[in-house]
N, C-alpha and C positions, 0 to 999 in steps of 0.2 A: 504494500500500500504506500500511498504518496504520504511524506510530511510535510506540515506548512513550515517553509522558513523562519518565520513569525517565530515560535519556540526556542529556535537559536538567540533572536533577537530579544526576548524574554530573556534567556539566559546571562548574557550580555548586561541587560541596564538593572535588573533585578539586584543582583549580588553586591553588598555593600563592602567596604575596606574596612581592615583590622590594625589596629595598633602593634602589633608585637614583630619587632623586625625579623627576619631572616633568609636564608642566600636569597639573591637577585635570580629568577628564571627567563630572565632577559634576554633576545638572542644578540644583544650590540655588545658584546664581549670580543671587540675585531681586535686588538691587539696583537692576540693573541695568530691571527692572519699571516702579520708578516713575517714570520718564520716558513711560510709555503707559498707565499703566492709567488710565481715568477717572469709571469707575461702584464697581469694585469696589477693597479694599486694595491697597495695594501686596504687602506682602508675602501670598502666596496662600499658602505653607506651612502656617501656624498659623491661618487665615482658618477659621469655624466651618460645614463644608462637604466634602465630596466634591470635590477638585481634583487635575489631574494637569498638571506643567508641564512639557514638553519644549525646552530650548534646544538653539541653533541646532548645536552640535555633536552631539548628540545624534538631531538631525533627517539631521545628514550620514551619521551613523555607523549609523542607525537604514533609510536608503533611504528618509527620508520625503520626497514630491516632491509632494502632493496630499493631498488631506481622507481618499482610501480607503486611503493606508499609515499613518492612524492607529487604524485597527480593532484592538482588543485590546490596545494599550500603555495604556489607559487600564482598570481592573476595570469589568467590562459594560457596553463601549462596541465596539458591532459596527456596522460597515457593509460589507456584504457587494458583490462587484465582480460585477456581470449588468450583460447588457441591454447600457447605453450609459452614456452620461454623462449623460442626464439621468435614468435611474435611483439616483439619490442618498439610499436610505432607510439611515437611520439607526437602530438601536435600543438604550435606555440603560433596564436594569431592568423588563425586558417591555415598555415601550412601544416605538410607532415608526410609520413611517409609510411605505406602497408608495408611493404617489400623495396630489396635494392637497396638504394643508398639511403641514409638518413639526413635528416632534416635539421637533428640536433648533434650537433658532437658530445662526446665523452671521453671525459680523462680520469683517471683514479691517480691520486700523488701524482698529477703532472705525465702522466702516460696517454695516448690516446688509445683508445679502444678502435678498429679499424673496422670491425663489422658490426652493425646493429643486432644482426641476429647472437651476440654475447655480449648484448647489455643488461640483461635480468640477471643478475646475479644477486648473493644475497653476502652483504655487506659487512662485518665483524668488526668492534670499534670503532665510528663514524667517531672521526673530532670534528668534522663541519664538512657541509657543503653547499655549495653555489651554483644558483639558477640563475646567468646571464639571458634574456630575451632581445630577439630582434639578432640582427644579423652580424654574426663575430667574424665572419671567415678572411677580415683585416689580419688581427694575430691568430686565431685556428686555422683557417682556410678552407680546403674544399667542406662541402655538407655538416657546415654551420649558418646554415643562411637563416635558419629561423632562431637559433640559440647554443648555447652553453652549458654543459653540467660538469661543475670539477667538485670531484671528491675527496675527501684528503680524509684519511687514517690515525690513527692514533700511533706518535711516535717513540719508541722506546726509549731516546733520548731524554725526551719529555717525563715518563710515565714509565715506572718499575716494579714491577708486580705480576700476582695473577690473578684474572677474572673468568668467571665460570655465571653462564649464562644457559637455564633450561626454559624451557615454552612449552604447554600442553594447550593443543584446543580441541575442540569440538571438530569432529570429522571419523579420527583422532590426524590432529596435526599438532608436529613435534619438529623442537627445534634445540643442539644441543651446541655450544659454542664453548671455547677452550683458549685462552690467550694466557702466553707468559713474556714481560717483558724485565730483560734484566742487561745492564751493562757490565763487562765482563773486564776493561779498562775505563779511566776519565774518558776518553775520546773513542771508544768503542762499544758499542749497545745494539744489542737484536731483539726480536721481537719474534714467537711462534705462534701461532692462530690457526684453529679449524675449528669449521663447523659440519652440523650434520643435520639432514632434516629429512623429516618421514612424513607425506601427506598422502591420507585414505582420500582425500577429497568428497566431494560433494553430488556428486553425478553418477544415475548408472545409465547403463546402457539398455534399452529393453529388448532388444534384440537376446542379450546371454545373462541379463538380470546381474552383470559384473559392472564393479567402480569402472570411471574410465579416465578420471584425472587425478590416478594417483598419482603419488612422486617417491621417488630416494634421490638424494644427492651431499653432495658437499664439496668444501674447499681448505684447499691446507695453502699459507701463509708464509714467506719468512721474510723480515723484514731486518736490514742491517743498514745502521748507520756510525760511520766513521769521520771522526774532523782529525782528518791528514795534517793539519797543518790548524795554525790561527788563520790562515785565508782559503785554506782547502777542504772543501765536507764531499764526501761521499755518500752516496743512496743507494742501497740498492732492493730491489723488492721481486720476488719470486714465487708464484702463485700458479696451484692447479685446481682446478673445480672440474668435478663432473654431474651430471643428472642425468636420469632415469625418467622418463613421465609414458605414458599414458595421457594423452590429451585430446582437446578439439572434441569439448562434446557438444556439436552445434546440433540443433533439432528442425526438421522442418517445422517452419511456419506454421501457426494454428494447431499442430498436433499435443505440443504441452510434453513431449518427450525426447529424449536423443536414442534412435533406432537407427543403427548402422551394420553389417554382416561383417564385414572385412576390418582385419586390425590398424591400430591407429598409434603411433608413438612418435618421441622425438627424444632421442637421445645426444648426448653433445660432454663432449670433452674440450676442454680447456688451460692452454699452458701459458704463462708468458713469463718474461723477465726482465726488467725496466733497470738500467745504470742511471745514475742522475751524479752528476761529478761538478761542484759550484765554485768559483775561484773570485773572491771578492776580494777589490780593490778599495783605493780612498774614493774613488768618484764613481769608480763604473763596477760592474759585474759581468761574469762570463759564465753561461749554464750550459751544458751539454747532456742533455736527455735521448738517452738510447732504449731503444724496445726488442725483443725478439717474441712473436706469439703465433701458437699454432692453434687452430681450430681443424676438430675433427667431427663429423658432426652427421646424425642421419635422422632425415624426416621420413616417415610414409605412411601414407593416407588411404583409407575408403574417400576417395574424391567424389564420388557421387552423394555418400553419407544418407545412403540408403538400406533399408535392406535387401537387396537386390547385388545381380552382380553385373555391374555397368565397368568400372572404372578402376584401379585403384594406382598410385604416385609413390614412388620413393626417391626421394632424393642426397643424395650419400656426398660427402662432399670432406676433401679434405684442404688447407688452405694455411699458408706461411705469411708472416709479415713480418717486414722488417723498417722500423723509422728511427730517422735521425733529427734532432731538432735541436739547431744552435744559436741560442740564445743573447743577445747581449745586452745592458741596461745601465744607460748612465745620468746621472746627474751631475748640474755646473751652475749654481747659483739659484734660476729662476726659471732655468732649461732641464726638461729631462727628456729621454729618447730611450728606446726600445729597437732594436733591430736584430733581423735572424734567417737562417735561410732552415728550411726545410727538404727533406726527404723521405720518401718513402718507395718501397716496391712490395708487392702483393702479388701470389701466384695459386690460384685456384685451379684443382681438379675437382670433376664432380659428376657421379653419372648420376642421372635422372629418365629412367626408362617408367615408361607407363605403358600400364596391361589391359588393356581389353579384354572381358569377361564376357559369356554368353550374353546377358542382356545388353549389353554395349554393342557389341557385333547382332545384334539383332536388329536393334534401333538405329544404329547409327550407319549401318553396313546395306544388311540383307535386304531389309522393312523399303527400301529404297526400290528396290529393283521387284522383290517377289510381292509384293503388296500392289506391283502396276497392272492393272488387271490385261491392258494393251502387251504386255510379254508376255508371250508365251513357254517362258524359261523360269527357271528361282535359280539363286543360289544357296549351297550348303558350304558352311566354312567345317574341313578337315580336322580342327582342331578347338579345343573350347575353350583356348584363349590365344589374343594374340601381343607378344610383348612387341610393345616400341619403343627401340633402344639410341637413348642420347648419351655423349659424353662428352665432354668442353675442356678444354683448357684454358683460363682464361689470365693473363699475365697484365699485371697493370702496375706502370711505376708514373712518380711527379715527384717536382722539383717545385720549388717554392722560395722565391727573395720577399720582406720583409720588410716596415720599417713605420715608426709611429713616432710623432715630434708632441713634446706637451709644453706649451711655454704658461707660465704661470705670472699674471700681471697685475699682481693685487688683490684684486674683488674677481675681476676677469682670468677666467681658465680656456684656452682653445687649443685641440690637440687635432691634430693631422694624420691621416693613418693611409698604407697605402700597401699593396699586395701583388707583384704577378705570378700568376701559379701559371703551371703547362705540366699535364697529365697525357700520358699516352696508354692505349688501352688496345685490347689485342684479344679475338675467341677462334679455337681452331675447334671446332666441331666436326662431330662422326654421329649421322643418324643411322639405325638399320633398322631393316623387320624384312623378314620370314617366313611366309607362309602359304596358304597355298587354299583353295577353293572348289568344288567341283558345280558344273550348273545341269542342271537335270532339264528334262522334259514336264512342263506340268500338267499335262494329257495323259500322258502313261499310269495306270495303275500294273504294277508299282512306278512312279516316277522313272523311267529311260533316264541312263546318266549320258551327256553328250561330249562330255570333256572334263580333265581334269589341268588347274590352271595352276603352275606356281609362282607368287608375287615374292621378289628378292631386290631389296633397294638399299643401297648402301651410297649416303649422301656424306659427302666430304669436302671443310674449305675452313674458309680464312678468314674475320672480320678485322679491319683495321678503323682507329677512331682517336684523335688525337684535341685537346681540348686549350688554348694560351687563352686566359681570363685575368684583366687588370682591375682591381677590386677596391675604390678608394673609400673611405670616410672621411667624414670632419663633423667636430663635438664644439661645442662654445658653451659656456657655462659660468653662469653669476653669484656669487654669493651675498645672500640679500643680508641687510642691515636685520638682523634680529639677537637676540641672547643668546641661543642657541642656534650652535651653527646651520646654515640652513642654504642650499642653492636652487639655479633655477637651472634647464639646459634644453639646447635642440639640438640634433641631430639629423644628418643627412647619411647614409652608408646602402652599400652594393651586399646583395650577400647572393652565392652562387654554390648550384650541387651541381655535382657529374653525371655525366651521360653515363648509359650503360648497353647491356644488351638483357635479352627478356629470354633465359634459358627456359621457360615453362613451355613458350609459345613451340620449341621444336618437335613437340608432341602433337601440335595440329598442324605442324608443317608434316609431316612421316603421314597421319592420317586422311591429309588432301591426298599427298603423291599419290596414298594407297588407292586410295577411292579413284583416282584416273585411272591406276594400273587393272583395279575391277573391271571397270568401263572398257577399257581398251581392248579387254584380253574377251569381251560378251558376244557371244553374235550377234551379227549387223541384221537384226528381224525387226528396227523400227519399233518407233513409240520407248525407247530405251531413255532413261536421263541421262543429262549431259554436266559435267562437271566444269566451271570457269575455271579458268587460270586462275589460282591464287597470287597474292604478290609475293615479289620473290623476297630470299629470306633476309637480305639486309632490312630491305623495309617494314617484314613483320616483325624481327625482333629487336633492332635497335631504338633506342629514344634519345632526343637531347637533353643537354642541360637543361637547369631551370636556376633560373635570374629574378632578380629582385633588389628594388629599392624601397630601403624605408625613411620614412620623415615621421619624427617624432620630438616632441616639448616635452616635459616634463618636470617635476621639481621632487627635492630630499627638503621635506622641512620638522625643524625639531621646536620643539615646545614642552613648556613646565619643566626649564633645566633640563631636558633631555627623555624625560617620561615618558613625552609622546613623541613619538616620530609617524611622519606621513610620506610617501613615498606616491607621487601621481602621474600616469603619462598618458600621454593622448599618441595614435600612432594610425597611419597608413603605408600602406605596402601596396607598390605596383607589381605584379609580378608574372612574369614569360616564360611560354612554355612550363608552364607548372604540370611534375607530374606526377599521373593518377593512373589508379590502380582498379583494371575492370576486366569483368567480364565478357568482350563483348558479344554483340548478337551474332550467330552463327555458330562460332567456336562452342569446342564442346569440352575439352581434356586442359584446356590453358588460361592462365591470368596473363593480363598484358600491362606494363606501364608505358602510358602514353603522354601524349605532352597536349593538355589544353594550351588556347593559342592564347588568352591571356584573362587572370584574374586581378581582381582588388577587394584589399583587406581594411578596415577600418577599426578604431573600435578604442576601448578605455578603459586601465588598469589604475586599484586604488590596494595601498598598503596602509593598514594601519596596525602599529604596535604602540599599546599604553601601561604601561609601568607606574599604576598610583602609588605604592607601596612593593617593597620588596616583599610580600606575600602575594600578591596579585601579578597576573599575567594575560592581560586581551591581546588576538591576534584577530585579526580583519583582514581577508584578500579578497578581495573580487575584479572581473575580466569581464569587457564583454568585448565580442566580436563579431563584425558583420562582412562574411565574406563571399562574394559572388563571383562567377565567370562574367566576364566581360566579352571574352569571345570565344565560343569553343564548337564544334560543328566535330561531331564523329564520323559522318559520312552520311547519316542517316538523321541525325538530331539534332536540331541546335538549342543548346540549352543557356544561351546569352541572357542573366539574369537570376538564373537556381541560381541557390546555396552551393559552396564545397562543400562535398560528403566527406561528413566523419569527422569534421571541425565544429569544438560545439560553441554555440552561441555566448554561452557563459559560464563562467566556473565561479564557484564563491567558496572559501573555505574560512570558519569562525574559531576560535579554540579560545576556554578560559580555563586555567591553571588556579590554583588555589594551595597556598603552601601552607602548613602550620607544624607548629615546631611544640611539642609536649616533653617538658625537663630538657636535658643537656642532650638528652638520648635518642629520642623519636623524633623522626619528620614525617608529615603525614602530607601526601601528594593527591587534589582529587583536580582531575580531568573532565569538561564535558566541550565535543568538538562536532563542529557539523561539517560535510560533505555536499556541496549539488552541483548537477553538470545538465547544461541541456541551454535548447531544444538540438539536438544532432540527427540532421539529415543523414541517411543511409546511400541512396543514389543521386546519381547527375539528374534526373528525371523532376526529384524531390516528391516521390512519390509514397516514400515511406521513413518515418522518423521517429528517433525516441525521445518521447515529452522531457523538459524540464525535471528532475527526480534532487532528491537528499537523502542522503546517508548519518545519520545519528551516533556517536563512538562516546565510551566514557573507560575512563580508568581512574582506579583508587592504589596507589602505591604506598608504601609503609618499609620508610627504612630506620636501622640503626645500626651504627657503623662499619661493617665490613659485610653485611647481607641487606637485601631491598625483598619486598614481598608486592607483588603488582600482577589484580585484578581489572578483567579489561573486558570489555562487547564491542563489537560491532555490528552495525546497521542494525540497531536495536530494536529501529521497528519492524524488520521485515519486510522493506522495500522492495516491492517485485521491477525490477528494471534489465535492460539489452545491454551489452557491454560489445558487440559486433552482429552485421547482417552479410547477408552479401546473396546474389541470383545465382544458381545456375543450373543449367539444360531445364532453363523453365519452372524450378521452383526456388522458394524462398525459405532462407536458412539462418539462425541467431544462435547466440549463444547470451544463456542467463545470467545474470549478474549473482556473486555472490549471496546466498541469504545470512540472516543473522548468525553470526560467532561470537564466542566467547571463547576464553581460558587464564589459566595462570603462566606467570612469569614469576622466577627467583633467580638472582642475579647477586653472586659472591664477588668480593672485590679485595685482595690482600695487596696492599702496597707495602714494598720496602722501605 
């Protein structure tokens, strides 16, 4: 059921202040910042930009444990929980991204993360992190055109000890975490971490009356930090995670159930290891951040997600990256500058063969030719399924120069940013299929067989794609006469994601061939269908970039000494070639990202954090956004004016904290935070969407000194809501939003 936002807002002016001081639950504890940021300021508060910073209490108090519990603490920043874990689409201000390239970057400790599909991860000692919005890819570069998320860890340097973290919920979902940090010299400290998590999940499947999003997984840690020197530190961080799922329990439309025959998983392995090596001078600074990360990783689908045997998809995929990013940062009075070159290379294998099954080859094959009542032939396919076999190699490397001027002029701030990147991209494909046909006589009792056909197609070649983008900003920025520090700023900035190619689509290119190689091989007895040229495969499967400019005002204003802080921006985005992620009419086994010819995004982001009392804690976000095609014509549609699908109109997220502190001993922590996201269109058409909804969460925590005890719900009421839709071979398919959970949490903390 729906709740009224009203209740939150009750929440909010209801709750009176208490006299009895104790710690501050504040997230403006940035200080503490400048020991990790290394591209952008320290201080992010007053930084001339859309930023949202959550510290690591916050994160505890918040249930944030992964990248998808930070959906909606940030104004129009969603990332909605389907599918799996490597469904990872993010959307910030109408943009975003199903598949392919992402929208938003990610770094952990100053690492980039290179593929979206190993963004869900589940995160062990957050000391903070930051939601930049609106377009970085000045200093990130490629596919940050909508935003930023860096996440930074807790340092052993910092913090020496062990912490031991368990979770039970409702499902049974379980979560067990292990951290030890300890320095073993002055100038030498490591850090060991894993976690482990077991989720029954919430869905069965009616087809075999079995769960079907369960999970295992985990990740083991090691984290080493050395200062070589008084001007030399070293970083180094080393990390494996793997998961197990069972996932995708989408249901047809209207039925109220997930019934599918064919199995459904995603499994994913995960390695990398980041060098960070820092050499600071009297004015300037020299960073050199190194990454090495493997992804090994397998999807496969009932794609029809029927019960029935139409279809089914595996995608197996193994994949290397390697990046270098060299840093430099100086200060001279009243001037500061940033400059850096970048690199990377990326080399994907990956087969992705899809199977046709008896109902598939019936409908999509036979149905064609023996259902024409004008032939006097059928066919029989020889076998009861037919595989179609893809495999890619896909090699992509970029190069990237750098450089951002910030001159500081009193009251007056204006910083210069400027970017050219040149990405080259590369797919050698191998399609095949095998098999073979016989077509009878439909007169004959028993049916006269007239021939027997074998179909053998072995497609082989080479995409070449090369992408030079110059990417400038400019920031200007006031700081107004108040008590509290306070600015105002505009901004103008480029932000740009990479072209790709559409490996899904070579499954309906093998399936046309097939179907002409039917046709071709039929006797010529008339009234027979005929098959069009399909376009050829550069055209189906490659897309371009997508470009974008945003303009945006804004202001950071503080009041009551600092209590209150507001944070406002008003924002437009022109943006080309934006792409999206469809179905389209015809195809039956592929998704395709395609490039609308041009949207605009509109829309207006409000922070408010009030600090009356260090017992109290209000947090206020809310977003809204209005984004349309301006020109977009699929061949068949033109839908100049829809909504973007899947960009939701608005996001609001509320939270009030309440600390109280009983003798020297006890602190008692009570939570009550709201959720809502909507209205989110599902198609380009706008013909089906999911209303405006809210989600309800409360937590009561109870510590005293080295143990915490914290009780928690979520979506308290029971809110029936779509968290994904999508069309295909003519029906309509969702996946349900989580319903109500609850469980505990106990979290031990032994400092040296």
């Amino acid at each position: 059921m729906r709740i009224n936002i009203a209740l939150l807002i009750a929440a909010l002016t209801a709750i009176t202040s208490s006299a009895t001081e104790v710690e501050s639950d504040s997230t403006r504890w940035l200080g503490d910042v400048t020991v990790t940021a290394i591209k952008q300021s320290a201080d992010l508060s007053l930084t001339p930009g859309a930023v949202t910073v959550v510290g690591s209490r916050q994160a505890r108090v918040w249930g944030i444990e992964s990248m998808k519990n930070l959906s909606e603490i940030a104004p129009n920043f969603y990332i909605p929980d389907y599918g799996s874990r490597m469904t990872s689409s993010i959307y910030v201000r109408g943009i975003g991204a199903r598949m392919d390239q992402p929208a938003v970057g990610l770094s952990v400790d100053n690492v980039p993360l290179m593929n979206k599909d190993s963004y869900d991860l589940d995160i062990v000692d957050i000391d903070h992190m930051e939601v930049l919005r609106g377009p970085q890819s000045t200093l990130y570069g490629r596919n940050t055109m909508a935003g930023q998320i860096n996440i930074y860890t807790l340092k052993p340097m910092d913090y020496q000890g062990s912490r031991v973290k368990a979770t039970f919920g409702n499902g049974p979902d379980a979560l067990l975490a292990i951290s030890h940090y300890r320095k073993f010299k002055p100038n030498l400290a490591m850090g060991f971490i894993g976690n482990f998590r077991f989720s029954d999940g919430f869905y069965k499947n009616h087809y075999n009356a079995r769960k079907i999003d369960t999970e295992k997984g985990g990740n083991l840690r090691w984290k080493t930090q050395w200062q070589a020197s008084d001007r030399v530190s070293v970083d180094n961080v080393a990390s494996f995670s793997l998961s197990r799922q069972n996932g995708y329990p989408y249901e047809l439309a209207g039925s109220g159930i997930v019934n599918y025959n064919d199995t459904c998983f995603y499994r994913r392995n995960l390695l990398t290891d980041a060098l960070t090596v820092k050499w600071t001078g009297r004015d300037f600074s020299v960073s050199s951040i190194t990454s090495v990360q493997y992804l090994d990783d397998n999807m496969t689908l009932d794609q029809d997600f029927l019960p029935l045997d139409y279809f089914t998809l595996t995608q197996a995929r193994h994949e290397w990256s390697v990046t270098q990013d060299i840093v430099v940062r100086g200060t001279k009075n009243s001037y500061s500058w940033v400059a850096g070159a970048f690199g990377f290379y990326k080399h994907t294998s990956m087969n992705a063969p899809v199977t046709l099954k008896k109902d598939g080859i019936e409908r999509l094959i036979t149905d064609r030719v023996n259902l024409n009542d004008k032939i006097p032939v059928e066919l029989r396919w020889n076998s009861p399924e037919i595989p179609l076999g893809s495999s890619f190699k896909i090699p992509v490397w970029g190069v990237a120069l750098y450089h951002q001027s910030t001159l500081d002029l009193g009251k007056w701030n204006i910083a210069l940013g400027m970017r050219l990147d040149y990405e080259s991209t590369r797919m050698d494909y191998n399609s095949l299929c095998n098999t073979s046909f016989s077509v009878f006589m439909k007169s004959g009792v028993p049916p006269s067989s007239l021939m027997d056909c074998n179909i053998e197609i072995d497609e082989s070649g080479r995409l070449k794609n090369h992408f030079l983008e110059f990417v400038p900003k400019l920031t200007v920025s006031y700081e107004l006469p108040m008590p509290s520090r306070s600015t105002v700023y505009a901004s103008v900035g480029k932000g740009y994601k990479s072209g790709g190619y559409n490996t899904q689509m070579f499954s309906e290119f093998l399936q046309q061939k097939m179907m002409s190689e039917v046709l071709s091989k039929m006797p010529n007895m008339g009234g027979a269908p005929t098959v069009s040229d399909g376009p050829d495969v550069d055209e189906l499967v490659s897309y371009r970039p997508e470009k974008c400019w945003n303009y945006e005002v804004g202001a950071h204003i503080g009041c009551a000494e600092g209590r209150v802080m507001t944070d406002l921006a008003l924002f437009y985005l022109d943006c080309r070639d934006q792409q999206l992620t469809m179905f389209p009419e015809g195809t039956t086994t592929g998704r395709i990202t395609t490039n609308a010819g041009k949207t605009r995004s509109y829309g207006a982001e409000i922070q408010i954090r009030y600090n009356p009392t260090e017992r109290w804690a209000f947090n206020l976000a809310y977003g809204y956004t209005n984004a349309k095609f301006v020109r977009f014509v699929d061949g068949e549609n033109d839908y100049k004016g829809n909504y973007v699908p899947y960009a939701p109109r608005n996001t609001l997220f509320g939270s009030v904290v309440f600390n109280h502190q009983v003798g020297r001993d006890w602190r008692f922590t009570y939570n009550l935070n709201c959720r809502a996201v909507g209205s989110i269109y599902w198609n380009e058409e706008n013909s089906a969407r999911q209303p405006m909804y809210a989600l309800l969460g409360a937590s009561f925590m109870a510590s005293r000194g080295w143990i915490s005890l914290e009780a928690w719900m979520r979506n308290i009421t029971g809110t029936h809501y779509d968290t994904f839709y999508f069309r295909s071979m003519n029906n309509d398919f969702l996946q349900r939003g989580d319903p109500r959970s609850f469980g505990l949490t106990v979290r031990l903390a032994f400092s040296e």
